[in-house]
Structures are given as C-alpha cells and as structure tokens.
MMTF fields as JSON, N, C-alpha, C and O atoms, coordinates in Angstrom:
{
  "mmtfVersion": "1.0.0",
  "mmtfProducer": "UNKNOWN",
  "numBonds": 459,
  "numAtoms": 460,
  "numGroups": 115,
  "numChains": 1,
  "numModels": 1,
  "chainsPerModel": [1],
  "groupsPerChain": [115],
  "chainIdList": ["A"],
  "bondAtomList": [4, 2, 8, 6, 12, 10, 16, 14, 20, 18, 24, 22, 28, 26, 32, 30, 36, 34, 40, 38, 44, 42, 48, 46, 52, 50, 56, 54, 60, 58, 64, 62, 68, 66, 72, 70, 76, 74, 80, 78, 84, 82, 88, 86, 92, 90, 96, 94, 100, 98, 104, 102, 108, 106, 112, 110, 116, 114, 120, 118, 124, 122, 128, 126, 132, 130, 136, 134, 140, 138, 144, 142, 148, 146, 152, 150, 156, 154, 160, 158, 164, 162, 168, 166, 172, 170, 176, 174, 180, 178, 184, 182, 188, 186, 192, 190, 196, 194, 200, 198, 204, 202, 208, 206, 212, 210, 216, 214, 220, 218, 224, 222, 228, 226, 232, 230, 236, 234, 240, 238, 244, 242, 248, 246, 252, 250, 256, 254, 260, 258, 264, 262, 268, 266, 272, 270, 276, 274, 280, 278, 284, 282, 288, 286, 292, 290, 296, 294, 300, 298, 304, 302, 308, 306, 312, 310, 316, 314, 320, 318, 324, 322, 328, 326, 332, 330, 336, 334, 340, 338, 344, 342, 348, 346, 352, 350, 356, 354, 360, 358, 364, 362, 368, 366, 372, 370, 376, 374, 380, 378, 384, 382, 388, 386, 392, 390, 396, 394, 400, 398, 404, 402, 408, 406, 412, 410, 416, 414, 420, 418, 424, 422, 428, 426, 432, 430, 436, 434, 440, 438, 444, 442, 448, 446, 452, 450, 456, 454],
  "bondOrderList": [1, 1, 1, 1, 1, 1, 1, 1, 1, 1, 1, 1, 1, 1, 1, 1, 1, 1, 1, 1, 1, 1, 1, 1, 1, 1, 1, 1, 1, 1, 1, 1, 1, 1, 1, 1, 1, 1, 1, 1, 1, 1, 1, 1, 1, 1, 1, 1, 1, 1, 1, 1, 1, 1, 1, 1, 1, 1, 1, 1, 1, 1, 1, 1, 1, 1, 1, 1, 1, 1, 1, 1, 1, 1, 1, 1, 1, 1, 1, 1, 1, 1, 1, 1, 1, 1, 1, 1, 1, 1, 1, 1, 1, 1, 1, 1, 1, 1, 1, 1, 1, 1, 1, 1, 1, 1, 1, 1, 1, 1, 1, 1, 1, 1],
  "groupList": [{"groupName": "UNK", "atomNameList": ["N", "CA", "C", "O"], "elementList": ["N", "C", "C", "O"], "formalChargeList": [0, 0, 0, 0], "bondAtomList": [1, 0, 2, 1, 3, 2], "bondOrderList": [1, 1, 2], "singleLetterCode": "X", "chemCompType": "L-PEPTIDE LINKING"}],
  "groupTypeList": [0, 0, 0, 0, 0, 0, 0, 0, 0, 0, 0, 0, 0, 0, 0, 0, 0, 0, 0, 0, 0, 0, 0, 0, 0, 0, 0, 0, 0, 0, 0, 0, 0, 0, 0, 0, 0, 0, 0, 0, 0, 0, 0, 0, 0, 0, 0, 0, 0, 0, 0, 0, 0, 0, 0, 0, 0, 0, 0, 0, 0, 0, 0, 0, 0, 0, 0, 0, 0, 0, 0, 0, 0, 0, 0, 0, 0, 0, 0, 0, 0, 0, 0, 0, 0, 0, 0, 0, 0, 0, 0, 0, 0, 0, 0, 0, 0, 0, 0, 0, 0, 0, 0, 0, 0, 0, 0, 0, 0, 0, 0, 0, 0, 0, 0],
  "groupIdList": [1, 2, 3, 4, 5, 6, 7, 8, 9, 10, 11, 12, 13, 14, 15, 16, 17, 18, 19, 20, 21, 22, 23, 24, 25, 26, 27, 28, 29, 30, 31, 32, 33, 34, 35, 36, 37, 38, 39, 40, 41, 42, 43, 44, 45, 46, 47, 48, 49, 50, 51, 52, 53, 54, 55, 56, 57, 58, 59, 60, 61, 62, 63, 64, 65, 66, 67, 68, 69, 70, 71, 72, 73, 74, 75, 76, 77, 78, 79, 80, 81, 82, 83, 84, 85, 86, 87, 88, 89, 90, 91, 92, 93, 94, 95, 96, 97, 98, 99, 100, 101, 102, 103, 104, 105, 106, 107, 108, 109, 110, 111, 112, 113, 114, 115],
  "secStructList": [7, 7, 2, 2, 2, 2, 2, 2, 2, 2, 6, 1, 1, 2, 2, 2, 2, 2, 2, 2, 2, 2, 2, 2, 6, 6, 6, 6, 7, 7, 2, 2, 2, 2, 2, 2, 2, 2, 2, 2, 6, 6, 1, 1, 7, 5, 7, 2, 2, 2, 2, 2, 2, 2, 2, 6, 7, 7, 6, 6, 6, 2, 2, 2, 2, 2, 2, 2, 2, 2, 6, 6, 6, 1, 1, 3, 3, 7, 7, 7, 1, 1, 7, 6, 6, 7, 7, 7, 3, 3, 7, 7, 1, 2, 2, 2, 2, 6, 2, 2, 2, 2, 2, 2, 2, 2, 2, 2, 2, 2, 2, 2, 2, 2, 7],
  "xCoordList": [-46.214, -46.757, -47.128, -47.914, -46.593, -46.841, -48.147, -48.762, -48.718, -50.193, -50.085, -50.993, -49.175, -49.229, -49.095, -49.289, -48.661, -48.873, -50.255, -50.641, -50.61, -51.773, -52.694, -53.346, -52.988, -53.981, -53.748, -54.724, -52.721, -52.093, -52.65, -52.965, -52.865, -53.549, -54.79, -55.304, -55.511, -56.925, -57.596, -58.79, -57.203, -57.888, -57.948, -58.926, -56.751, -57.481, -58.651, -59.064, -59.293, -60.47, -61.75, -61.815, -62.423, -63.228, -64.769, -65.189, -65.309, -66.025, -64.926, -65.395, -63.78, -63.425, -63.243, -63.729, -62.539, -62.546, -63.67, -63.561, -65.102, -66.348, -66.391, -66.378, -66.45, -66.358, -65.785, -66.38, -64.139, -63.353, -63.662, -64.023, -63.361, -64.183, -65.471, -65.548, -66.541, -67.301, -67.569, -68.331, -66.397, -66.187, -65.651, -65.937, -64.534, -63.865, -64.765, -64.389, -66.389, -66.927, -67.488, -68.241, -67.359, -67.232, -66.821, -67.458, -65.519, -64.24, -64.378, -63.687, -65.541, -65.323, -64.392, -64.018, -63.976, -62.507, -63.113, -64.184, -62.636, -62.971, -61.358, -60.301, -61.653, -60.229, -59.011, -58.064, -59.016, -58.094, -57.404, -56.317, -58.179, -57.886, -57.191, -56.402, -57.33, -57.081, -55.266, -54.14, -55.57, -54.253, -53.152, -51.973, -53.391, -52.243, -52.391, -51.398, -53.104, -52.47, -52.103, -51.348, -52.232, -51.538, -50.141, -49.303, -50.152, -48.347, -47.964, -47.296, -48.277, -47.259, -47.114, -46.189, -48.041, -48.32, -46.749, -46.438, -46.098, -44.996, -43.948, -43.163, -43.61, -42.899, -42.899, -43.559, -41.843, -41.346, -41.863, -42.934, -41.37, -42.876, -42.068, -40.865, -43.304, -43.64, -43.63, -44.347, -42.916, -43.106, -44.357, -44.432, -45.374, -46.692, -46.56, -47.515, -45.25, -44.684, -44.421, -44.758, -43.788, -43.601, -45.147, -45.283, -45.917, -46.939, -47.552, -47.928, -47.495, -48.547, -47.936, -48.508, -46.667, -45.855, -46.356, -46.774, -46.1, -46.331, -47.922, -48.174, -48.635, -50.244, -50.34, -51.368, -49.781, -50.052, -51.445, -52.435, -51.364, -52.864, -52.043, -50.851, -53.034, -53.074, -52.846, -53.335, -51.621, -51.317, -52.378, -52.146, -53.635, -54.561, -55.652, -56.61, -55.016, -56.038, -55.455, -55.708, -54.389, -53.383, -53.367, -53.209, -53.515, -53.434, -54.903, -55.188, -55.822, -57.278, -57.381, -57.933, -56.962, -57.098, -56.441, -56.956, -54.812, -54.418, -54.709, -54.466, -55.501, -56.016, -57.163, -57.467, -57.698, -58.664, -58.491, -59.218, -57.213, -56.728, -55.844, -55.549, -55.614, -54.911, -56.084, -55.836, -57.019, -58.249, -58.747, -59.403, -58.619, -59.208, -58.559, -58.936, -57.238, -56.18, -55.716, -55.517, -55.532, -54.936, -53.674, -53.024, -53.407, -51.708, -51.249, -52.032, -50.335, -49.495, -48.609, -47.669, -48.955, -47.865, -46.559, -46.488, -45.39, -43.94, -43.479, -43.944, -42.932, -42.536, -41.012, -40.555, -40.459, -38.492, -38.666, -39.398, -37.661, -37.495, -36.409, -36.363, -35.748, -35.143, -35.728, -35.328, -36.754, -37.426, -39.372, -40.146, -39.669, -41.334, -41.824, -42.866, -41.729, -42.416, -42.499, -43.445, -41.14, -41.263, -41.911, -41.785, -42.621, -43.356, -43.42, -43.205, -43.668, -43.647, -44.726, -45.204, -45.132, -46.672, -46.196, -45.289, -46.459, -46.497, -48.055, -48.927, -48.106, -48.854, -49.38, -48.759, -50.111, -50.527, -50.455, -50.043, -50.896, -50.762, -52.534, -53.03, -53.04, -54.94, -54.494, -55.083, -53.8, -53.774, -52.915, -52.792, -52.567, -51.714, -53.14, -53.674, -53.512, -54.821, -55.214, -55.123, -55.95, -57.143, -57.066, -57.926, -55.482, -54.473, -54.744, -55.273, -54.324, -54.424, -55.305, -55.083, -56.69, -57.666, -58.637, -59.437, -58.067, -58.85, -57.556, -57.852, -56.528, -55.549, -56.405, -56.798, -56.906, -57.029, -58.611, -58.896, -59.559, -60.332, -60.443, -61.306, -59.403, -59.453, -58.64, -58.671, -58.177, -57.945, -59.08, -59.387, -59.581, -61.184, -62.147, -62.971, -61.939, -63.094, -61.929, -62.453, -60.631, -60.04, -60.159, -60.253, -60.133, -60.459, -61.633, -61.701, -62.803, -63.967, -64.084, -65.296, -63.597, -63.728, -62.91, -63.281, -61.796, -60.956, -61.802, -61.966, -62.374, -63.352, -64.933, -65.578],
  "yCoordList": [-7.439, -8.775, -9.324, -8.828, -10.157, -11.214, -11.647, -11.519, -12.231, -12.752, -13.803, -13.741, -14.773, -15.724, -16.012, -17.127, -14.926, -14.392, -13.806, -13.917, -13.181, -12.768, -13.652, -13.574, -14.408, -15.891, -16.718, -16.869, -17.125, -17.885, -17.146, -17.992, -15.799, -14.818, -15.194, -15.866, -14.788, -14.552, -15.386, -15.088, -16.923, -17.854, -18.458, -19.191, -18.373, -18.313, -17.868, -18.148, -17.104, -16.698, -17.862, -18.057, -18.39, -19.29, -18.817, -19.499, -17.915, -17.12, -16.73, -16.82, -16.401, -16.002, -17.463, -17.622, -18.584, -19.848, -20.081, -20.444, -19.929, -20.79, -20.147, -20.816, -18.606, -17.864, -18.051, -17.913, -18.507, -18.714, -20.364, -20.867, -20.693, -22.51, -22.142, -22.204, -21.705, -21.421, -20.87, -21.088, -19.902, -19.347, -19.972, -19.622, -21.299, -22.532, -23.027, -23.535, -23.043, -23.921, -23.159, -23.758, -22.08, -21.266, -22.111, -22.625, -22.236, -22.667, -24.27, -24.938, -24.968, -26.194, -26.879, -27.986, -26.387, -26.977, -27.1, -26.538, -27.702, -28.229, -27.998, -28.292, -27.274, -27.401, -27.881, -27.292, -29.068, -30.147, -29.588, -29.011, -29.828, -29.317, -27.984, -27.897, -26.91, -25.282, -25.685, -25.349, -26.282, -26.071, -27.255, -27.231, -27.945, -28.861, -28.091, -28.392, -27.381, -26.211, -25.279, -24.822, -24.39, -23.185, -23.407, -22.559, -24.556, -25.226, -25.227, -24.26, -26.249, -26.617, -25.071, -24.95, -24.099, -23.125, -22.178, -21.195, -22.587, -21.681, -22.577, -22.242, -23.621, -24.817, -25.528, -25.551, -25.841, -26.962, -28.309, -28.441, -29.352, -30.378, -31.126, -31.301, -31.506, -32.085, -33.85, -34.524, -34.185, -36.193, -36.075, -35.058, -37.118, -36.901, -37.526, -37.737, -37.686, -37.922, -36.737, -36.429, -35.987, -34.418, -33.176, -32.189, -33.732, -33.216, -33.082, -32.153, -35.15, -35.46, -34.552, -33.81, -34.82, -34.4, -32.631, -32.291, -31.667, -30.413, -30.353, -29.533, -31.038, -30.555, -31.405, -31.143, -32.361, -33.121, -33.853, -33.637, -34.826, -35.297, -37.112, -37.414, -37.823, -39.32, -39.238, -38.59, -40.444, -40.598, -40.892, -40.934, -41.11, -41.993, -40.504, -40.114, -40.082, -38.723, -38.111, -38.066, -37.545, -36.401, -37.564, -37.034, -38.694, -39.302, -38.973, -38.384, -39.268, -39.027, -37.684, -37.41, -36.757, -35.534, -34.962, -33.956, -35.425, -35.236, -35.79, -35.398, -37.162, -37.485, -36.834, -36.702, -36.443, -35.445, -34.108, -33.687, -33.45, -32.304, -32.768, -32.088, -33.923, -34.323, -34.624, -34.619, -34.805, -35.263, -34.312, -34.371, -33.389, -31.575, -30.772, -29.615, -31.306, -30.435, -29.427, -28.262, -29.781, -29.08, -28.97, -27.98, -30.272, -30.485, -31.823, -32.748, -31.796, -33.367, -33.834, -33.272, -35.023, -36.068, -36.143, -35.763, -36.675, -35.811, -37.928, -38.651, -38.25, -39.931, -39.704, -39.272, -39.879, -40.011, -41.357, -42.344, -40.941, -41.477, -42.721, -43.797, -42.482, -43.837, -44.848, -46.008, -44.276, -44.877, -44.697, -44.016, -45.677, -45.5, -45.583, -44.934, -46.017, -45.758, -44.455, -44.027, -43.809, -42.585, -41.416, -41.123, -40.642, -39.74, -38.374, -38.398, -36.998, -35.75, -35.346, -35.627, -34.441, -33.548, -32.302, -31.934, -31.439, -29.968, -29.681, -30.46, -27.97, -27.294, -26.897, -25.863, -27.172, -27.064, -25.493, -24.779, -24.948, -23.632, -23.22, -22.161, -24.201, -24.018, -23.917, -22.999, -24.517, -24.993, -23.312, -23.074, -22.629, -21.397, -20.313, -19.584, -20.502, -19.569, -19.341, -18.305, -20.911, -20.746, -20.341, -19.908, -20.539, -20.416, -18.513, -17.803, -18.313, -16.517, -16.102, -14.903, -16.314, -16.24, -16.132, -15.289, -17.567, -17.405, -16.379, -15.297, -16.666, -14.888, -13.915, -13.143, -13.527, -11.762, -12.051, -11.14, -12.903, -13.301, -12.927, -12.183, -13.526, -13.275, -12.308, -12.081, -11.817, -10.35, -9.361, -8.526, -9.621, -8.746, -8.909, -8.074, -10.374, -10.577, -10.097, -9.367, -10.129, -9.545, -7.975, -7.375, -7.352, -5.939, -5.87, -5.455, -6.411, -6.297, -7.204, -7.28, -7.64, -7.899, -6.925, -6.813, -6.4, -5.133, -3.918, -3.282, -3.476, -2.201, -2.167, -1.12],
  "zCoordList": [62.435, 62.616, 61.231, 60.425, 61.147, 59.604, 59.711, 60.77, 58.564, 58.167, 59.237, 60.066, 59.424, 60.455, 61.348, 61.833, 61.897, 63.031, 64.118, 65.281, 62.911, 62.793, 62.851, 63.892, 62.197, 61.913, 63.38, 64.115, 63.686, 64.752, 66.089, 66.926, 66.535, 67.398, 67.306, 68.2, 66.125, 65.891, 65.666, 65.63, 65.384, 65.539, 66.537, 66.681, 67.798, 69.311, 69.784, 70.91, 68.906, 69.612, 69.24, 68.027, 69.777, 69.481, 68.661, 67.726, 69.017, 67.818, 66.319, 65.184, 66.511, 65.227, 64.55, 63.43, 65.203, 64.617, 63.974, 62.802, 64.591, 64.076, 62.722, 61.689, 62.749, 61.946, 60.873, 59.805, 60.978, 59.953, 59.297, 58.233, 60.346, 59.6, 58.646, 57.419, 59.691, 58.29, 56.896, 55.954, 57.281, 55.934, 54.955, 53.81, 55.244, 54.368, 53.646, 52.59, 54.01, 53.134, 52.209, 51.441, 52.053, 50.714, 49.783, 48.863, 50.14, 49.016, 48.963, 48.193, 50.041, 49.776, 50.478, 50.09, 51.437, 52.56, 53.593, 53.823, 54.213, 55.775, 56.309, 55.751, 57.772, 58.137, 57.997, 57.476, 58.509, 58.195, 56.736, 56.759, 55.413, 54.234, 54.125, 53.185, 54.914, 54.538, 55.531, 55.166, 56.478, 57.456, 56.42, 56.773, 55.573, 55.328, 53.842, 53.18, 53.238, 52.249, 52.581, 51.722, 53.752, 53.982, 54.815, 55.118, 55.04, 55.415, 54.104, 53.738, 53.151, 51.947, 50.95, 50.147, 51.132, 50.999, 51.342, 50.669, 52.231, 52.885, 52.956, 53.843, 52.351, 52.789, 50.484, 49.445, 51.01, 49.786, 49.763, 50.355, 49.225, 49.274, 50.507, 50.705, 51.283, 52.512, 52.388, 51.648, 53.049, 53.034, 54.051, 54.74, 54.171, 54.489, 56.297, 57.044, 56.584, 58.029, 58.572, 59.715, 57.766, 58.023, 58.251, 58.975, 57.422, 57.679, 58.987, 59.702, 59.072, 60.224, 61.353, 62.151, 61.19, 62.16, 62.688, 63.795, 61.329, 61.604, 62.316, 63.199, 61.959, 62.357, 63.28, 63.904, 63.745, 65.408, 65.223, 65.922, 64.088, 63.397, 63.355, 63.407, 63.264, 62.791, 61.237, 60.311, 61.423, 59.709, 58.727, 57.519, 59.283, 57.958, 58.006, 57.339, 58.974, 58.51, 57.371, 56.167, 58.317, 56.847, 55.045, 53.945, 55.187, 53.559, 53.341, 52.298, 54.158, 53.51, 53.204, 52.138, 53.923, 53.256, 52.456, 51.969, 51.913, 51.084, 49.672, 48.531, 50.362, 48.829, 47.894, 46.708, 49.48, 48.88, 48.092, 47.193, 48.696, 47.763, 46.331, 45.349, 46.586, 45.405, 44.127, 42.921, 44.587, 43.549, 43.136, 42.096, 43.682, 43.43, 42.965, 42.778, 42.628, 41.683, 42.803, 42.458, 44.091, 44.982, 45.513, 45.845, 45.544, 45.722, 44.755, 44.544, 44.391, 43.616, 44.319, 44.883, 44.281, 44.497, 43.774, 42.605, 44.495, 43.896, 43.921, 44.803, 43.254, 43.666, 43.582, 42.523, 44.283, 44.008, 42.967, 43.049, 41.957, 41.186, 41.699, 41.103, 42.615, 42.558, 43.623, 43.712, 44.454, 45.579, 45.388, 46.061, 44.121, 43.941, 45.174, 45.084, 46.421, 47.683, 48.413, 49.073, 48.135, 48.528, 48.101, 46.911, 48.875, 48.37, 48.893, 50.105, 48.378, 48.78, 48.147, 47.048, 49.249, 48.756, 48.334, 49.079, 47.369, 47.056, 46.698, 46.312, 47.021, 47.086, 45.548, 45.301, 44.545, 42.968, 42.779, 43.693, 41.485, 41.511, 41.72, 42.103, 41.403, 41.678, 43.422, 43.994, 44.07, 45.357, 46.225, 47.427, 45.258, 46.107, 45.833, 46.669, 44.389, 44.104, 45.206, 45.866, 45.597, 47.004, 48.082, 48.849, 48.222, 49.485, 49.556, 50.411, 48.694, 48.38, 48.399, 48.57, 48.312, 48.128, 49.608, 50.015, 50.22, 51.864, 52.396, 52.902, 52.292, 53.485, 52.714, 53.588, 51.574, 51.459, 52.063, 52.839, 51.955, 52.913, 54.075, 54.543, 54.695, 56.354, 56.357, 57.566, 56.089, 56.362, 56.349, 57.199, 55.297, 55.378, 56.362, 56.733, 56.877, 58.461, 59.308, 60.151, 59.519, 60.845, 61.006, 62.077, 59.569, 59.857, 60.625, 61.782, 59.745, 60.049, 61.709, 61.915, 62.479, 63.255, 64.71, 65.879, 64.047, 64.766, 64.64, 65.681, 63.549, 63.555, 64.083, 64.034]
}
C-alpha cells in the first residue's frame, strides 16, 4: 500500500482527520492548503480548472488559496508565453520540503495510531 493510499484510508477516520488537520497548523496550513500541495506535489503544473476540478471545490476558493501559497513561496505561477491569460500552478521546491515534511509526519501519527 502506497503513502496514498494509506492517507486516503486513514483520513476516513474522523478522529484521525481532526488529528491530522490539527497537526497542519504546525506548518501553518489549513487543509484546503496541504490537499492542493500534496496534488501538485505528485502531478506536473496544474491549470487552476484542473485543480478545482481534482478537489471538487469552488473556483474562487482554489485562487484564494493558491494565492495564498503563492505568497508563501509555496507554489509559482507558470504564464504560457504565447497566451498571458493562461496560467499553470506548480508545486515550489520550499513547497515539496513541506510536502515531505507533513508525509514523514503522518506517518509517525499513523504508526502511533496502529500501535
């Protein structure tokens, strides 16, 4: 079973969710924030339709929170050069750090929650 697999199981549980949400604000994330970096996280850069799309969220959400990771040196904005309207999100390298950082994380509360 892969890490996301794993995560995708164990955050069904509604104590481990509260659990894991609360642990985001360690790092300063709020949900919303951890789930649209640990997508671009596994994924190439994302058009922010594609996003909304993957997380089943309102478009003015996914821009507010991407603007928010974009202001935090979390993800960059990508502009096609022949289309300035068009735009793609990628994941920063501060933005994979953190990413790496909450999985070896929750791995340490899923042990600790299996033992």
């Amino acid at each position: 079973m892969n890490l996301h697999e794993i995560f995708t199981h164990t955050i069904a549980s509604r104590a481990m969710r509260k659990d894991f949400v609360k642990s985001l604000l360690v790092y300063e994330l709020i949900y919303g924030e951890f789930e649209i970096l640990y997508l671009l996280s596994g994924s190439e850069a994302l058009k922010p339709s594609e996003i909304t799309y993957a997380l089943n969220c309102q478009a003015a959400a996914t821009s507010r929170i991407v603007k928010s990771l974009s202001q935090r040196g979390l993800v960059t904005y990508d502009h096609n050069q022949d289309d300035r309207r068009a735009v793609s999100i990628s994941i920063s390298e501060q933005g994979n750090a953190l990413i790496e950082t909450i999985k070896d994380a929750f791995k340490k509360l899923t042990k600790k929650e299996i033992n």
